[in-house]
Every structure is written in C-alpha cells, then in structure tokens.
C-alpha positions as MATLAB code, in Angstrom:
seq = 'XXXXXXXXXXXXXXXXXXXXXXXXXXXXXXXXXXXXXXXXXXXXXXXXXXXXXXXXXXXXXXXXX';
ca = [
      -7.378    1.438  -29.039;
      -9.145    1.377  -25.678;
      -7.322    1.950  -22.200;
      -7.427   -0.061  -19.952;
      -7.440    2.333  -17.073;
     -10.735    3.115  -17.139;
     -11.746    0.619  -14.941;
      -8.976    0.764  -12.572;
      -9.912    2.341   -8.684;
      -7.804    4.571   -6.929;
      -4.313    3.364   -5.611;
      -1.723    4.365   -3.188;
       1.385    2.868   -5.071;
       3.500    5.827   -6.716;
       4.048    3.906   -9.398;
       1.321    5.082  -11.656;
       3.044    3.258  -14.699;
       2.891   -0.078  -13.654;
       0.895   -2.361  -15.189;
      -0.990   -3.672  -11.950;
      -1.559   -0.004  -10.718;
      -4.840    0.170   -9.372;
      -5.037   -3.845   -9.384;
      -4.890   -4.639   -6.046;
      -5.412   -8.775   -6.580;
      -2.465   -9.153   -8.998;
      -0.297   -6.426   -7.109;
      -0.710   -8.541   -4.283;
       0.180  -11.430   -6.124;
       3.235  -10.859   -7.686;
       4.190   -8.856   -4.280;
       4.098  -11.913   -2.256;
       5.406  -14.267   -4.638;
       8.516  -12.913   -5.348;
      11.807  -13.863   -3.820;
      12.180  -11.233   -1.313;
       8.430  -11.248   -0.416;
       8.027   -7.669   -0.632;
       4.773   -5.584    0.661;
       2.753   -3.459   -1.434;
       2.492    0.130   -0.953;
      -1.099   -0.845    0.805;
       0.469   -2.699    3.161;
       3.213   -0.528    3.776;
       0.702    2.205    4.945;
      -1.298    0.102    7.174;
       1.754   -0.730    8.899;
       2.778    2.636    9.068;
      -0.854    3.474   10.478;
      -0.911    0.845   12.588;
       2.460    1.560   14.588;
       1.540    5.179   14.714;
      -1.065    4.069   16.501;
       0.800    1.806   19.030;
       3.302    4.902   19.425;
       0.618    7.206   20.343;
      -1.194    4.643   22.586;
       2.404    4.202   24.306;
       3.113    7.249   25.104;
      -0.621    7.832   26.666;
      -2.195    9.780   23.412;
      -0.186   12.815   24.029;
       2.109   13.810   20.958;
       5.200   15.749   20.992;
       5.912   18.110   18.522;
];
C-alpha cells in the first residue's frame, strides 16, 4: 500500500491528518464552499501578515515592546 503523502508540499494547516493537508486546490475548495465560508490556515496567515504590516506602518515602523 502506497501513501499518498509523498507527493504532498509543505503546509501551514495544523491539521496534519486531514485528508487535503498539503492540497492547497481542494483545501481551498471545500474552505470556500462551505456554509460559513471559512479561510484556510493560508489565508489566515496572510491576513495576519498583512495587518501586522498596516499596524507597524501606522504607528510609523516603530514597535513597542
């Protein structure tokens, strides 16, 4: 019996049992089709990255710690 994981390219998700792990095209696709039109974990991060971004811009590149 042959795995199909071999094939598969490194993912984000932490859900390393789920059958479209590493399959971004049909993660995506059963993401946005469902009801409640939920993001992947891609996504997720981008928009994490992306208002991190727009913080740090905001407040003029300085960061407080």
């Amino acid at each position: 019996m042959e795995k199909q994981a071999t094939e598969r390219k490194p993912c984000p998700c932490t859900r390393v049992n789920c059958p479209r792990y590493g399959d971004c095209e049909s993660c995506s696709e059963y993401h946005h089709t469902s009801k409640r039109k939920l993001l992947t974990r891609c996504e997720k991060l981008e928009r994490k990255a992306q208002r991190k971004k727009e913080k740090q811009e905001k407040n003029g590149g300085s960061m407080l710690l």
